[in-house]
N, C-alpha and C positions, 0 to 999 in steps of 0.2 A: 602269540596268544590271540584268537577270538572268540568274539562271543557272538555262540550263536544260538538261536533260537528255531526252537520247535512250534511253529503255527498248527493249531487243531481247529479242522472247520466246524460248524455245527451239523450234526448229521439232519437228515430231513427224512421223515418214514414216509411208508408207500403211499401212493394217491394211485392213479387210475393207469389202468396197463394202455388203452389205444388213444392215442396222443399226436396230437401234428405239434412244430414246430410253435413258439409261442414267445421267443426271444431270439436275439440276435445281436452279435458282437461282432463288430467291422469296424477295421481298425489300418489307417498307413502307416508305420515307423521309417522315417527316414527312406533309404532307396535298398534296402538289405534286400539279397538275390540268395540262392542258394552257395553251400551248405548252409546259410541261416534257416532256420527254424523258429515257429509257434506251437509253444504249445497250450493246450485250453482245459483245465480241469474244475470242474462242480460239484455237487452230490446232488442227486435223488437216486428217492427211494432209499436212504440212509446208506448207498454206497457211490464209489468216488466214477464220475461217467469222465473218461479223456479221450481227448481228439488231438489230432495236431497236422500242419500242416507247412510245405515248405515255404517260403517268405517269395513274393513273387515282386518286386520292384518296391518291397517293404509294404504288401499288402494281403490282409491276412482278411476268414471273416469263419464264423463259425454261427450253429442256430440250434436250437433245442427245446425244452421243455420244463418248469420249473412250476410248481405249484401254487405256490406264490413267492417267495424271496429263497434264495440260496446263497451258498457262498464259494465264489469260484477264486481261478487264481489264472494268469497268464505269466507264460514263462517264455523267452528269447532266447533263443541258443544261438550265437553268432558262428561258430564251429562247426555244428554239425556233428558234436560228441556227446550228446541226447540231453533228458533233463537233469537227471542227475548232475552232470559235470557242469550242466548251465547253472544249476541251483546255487551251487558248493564250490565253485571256483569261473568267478564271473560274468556269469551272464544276468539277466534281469530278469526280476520279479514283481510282479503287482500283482497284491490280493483286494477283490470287488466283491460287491455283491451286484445281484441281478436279480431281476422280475421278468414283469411281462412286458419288454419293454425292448425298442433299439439302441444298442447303447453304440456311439463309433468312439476311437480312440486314436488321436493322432500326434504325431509328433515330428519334428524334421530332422531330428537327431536320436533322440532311444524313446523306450519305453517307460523310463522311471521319469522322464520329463512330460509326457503325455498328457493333453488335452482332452478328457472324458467326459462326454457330451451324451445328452438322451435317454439318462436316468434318476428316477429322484430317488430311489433305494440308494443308490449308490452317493449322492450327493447329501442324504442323511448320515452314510456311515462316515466318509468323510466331515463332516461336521461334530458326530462323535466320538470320531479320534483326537479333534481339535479339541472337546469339551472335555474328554479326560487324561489329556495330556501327550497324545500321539501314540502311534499305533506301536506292538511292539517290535514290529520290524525300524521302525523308526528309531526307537531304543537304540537297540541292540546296532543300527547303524551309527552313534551318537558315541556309545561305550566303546567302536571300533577306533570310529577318529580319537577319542581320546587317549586310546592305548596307542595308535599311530603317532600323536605328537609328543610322544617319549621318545629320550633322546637313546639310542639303539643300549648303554648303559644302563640308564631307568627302567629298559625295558627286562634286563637284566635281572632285576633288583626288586625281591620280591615286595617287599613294602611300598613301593610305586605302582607297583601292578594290583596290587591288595585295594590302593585307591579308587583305583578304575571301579575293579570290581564294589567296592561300598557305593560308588555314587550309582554305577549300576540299577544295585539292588537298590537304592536308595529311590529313584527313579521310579523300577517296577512297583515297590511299597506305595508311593504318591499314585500312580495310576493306579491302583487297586481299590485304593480309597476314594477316588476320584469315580470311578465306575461304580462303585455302590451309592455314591451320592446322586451320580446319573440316571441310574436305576428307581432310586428313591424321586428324585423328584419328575421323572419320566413315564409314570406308569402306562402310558398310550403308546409306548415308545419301541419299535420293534426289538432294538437294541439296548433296552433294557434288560430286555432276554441274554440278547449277548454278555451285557457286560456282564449279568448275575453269573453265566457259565464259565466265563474266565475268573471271575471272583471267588468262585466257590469251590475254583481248583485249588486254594489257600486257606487249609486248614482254620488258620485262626478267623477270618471272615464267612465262616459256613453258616453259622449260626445266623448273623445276619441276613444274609443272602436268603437264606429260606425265608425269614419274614418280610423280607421287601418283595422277594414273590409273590407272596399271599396278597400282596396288593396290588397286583398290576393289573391294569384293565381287563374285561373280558375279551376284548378286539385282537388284546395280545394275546392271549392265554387260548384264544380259537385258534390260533396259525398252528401248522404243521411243527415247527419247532414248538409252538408253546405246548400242546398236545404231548410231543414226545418229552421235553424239560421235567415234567412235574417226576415222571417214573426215575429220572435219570436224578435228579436234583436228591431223591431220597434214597438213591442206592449211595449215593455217594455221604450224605450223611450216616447211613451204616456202615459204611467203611471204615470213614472216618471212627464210629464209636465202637468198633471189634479192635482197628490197629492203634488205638492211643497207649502211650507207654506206661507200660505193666499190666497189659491183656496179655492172653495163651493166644500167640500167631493163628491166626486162619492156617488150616491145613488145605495141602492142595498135593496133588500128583499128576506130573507131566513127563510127558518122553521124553527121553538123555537122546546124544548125538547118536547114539547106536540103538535108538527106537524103542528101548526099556523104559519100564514105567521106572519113577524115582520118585521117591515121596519127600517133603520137607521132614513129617517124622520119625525117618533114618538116620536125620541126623542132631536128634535129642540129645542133650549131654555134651554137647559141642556148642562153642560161641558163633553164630550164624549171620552169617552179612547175605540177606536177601536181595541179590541186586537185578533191579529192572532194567533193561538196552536192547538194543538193537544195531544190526549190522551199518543202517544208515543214518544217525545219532552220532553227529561228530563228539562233543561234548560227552557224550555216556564213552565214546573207543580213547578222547582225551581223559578220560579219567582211566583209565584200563594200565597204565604203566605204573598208577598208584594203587592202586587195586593189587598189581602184582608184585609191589613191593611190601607191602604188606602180608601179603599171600606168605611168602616165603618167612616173612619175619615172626610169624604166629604161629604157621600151620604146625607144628609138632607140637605145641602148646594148649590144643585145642580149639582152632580156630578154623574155621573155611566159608567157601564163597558159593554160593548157589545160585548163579546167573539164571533168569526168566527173559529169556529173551519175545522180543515184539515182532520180531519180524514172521513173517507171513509168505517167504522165499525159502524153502531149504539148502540151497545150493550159498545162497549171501551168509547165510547164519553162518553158515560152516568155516567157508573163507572167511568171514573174519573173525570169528575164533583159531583160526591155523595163522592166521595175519597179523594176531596181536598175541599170540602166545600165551594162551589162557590156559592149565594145568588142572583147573577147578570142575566139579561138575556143572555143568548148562544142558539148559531144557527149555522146552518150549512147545506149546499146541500147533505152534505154525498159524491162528488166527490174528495176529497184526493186534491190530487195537482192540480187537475182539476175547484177545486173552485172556483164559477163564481166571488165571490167577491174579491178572492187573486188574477186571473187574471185582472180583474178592477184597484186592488191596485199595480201591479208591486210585487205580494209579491214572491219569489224565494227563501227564507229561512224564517223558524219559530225560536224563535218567533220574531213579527213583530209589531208594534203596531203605530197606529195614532190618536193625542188628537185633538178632535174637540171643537171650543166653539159656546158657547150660538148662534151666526150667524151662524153657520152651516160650518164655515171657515177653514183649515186645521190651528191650532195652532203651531204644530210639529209632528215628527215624528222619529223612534225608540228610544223613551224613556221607559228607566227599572231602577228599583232602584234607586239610589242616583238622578238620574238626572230629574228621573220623580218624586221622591219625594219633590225635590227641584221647580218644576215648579208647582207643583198641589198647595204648599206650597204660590208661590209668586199669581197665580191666586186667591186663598182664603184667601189671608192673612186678609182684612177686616172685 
């Protein structure tokens, strides 16, 4: 078992099209030569700008242009089997923020030990990860070691692993709460911004979240994120107040694998597991063996699954729905995070899912495993 997590940067909307250079990231790691690999990813102009280049005696250096604050991310591929396999099976990751500034990054051994010198954005978000309890990559490496010191038994054993998973979550709850307090008493604070965004991806903290907005400085509220936040901030509170349990689902129609429109209301009169994923969503494809057991335990009962998938590759979609043996209908726009139905549903992190029934009514909403098991269970029990 791991737990992994899905990081979402803040998107950043357009500023000005002719631009010189205006930042730079220069960095040595230890003496890594080829096949290692850097890679360097950011946003403007609200999409993801990558570069990457090959490691030349562990020295790497990239430059660009950024508005004012963005949020980027370097990656290490010590292999040479791109980022992906660097992300998701050992290589290293550091997420920064950046300005207009030089930032270098050094280290004599990896990346994750690195020395970040030459920027104070970055040196504030660092000190905001501190104030609300560490970043969740930090987590999520916290919740790993602790599943690691189970004894291969325990690890067995579902009740052991259930632990893990509550202190977890127990964990994320405290940073969340912690970021709104941050928010609140930071209104000058660029990452108040932040934290409200990651806070208000949790349902029960929206509410708040909106009103500690309303109070943050105007310094903030002029940045490029704060500009684009305010629109973003209230789509996602009407999400939230269309999908609350016991609204009529948003309807929505997207292309099946065979490029047919399919609507969610063809399938009225049937109990409906709305499920959000994506190809590269290890956690959404770890949930997919429960999903299919299910599938089969219901489906003649009136039961099915309508994957929406996130991805934005049509060729990945495919493979792994053919890879995980998925029977169900799946659809998808092919826009990634832009998906008109995840925008509809409030959705901000995969995976996501919402069970509808036979009236077309929201029944509930993020249910996985035990807990979806448990309710698919009490609705079918006759």
């Amino acid at each position: 078992m791991k737990f992994k997590i899905l990081i979402l940067a803040a998107l950043m909307p357009f500023f000005a099209a002719a631009q010189s250079n205006d930042f730079t990231v220069s960095g040595k790691i230890g003496n890594i030569n080829a096949p290692g690999k850097v890679y360097f990813d950011y946003m403007k102009n609200g999409v993801n700008v990558s570069d990457s280049s090959l490691l030349v005696n562990g020295t790497f250096s990239f430059s660009g242009y950024t508005p004012d604050f963005t949020a980027a991310r370097l990656v290490i591929d010590h292999n040479g089997k791109g980022i992906g396999d660097a992300i998701f099976n050992g290589g290293e990751v550091v997420y920064l923020y950046i300005g207009k500034e030089q930032m270098t990054i050094t280290s004599k051994d990896s990346l994750i030990n690195a020395d970040i010198k030459g920027s104070k954005i970055n040196d504030d978000f660092m000190q905001y990860n501190k104030d609300v309890g560490g970043s969740m990559q930090e987590l999520t490496k916290a919740a790993n070691a602790e599943y690691n010191r189970l004894t291969p038994e325990q690890q067995k054993d579902t009740a052991a692993v259930k632990v893990v998973d509550r202190h977890f979550h127990e964990n994320i709850k405290a940073r969340t709460e912690a970021q709104l307090k941050f928010a609140e008493n930071n209104p000058d604070s660029f990452f108040a911004l932040i934290a409200l965004s990651e806070a208000a991806q949790t349902p029960a903290y929206m509410e708040k979240a909106e009103s500690i907005y309303h109070g943050l400085s105007a310094r903030v509220l002029g940045t490029e994120m704060g500009v684009a936040f305010g629109p973003e901030l209230a789509e996602r509170i009407n999400a939230l107040s269309i999908t609350a349990v016991g609204k009529d689902a948003p309807q929505f129609t997207q292309n099946d694998v065979n490029g047919k429109p399919l609507s969610l209301a063809s399938f009225k009169g049937r109990v409906v597991l709305v499920d959000f994923w994506a190809s590269w969503c290890h956690p959404c494809r770890g949930e997919n063996p429960n999903l299919l057991k299910q599938y089969q335990l219901y489906k003649d009962r009136g039961f099915t699954i309508l994957s929406v998938s996130m991805d934005s590759e049509r060729k990945n979609w495919l493979t792994a729905i053919k890879q995980d043996g998925l029977p169900w209908p799946q659809v998808s726009d092919l826009k990634g995070w832009k998906n008109e139905a995840g925008r509809i549903y409030g959705v901000r992190g995969i995976p996501a899912c919402f069970l509808i029934g036979t009236d077309g009514k929201i029944i509930a909403n993020d249910l996985r495993g035990e807990t979806l098991n448990k309710k698919l269970a009490e609705i079918f029990k006759n």
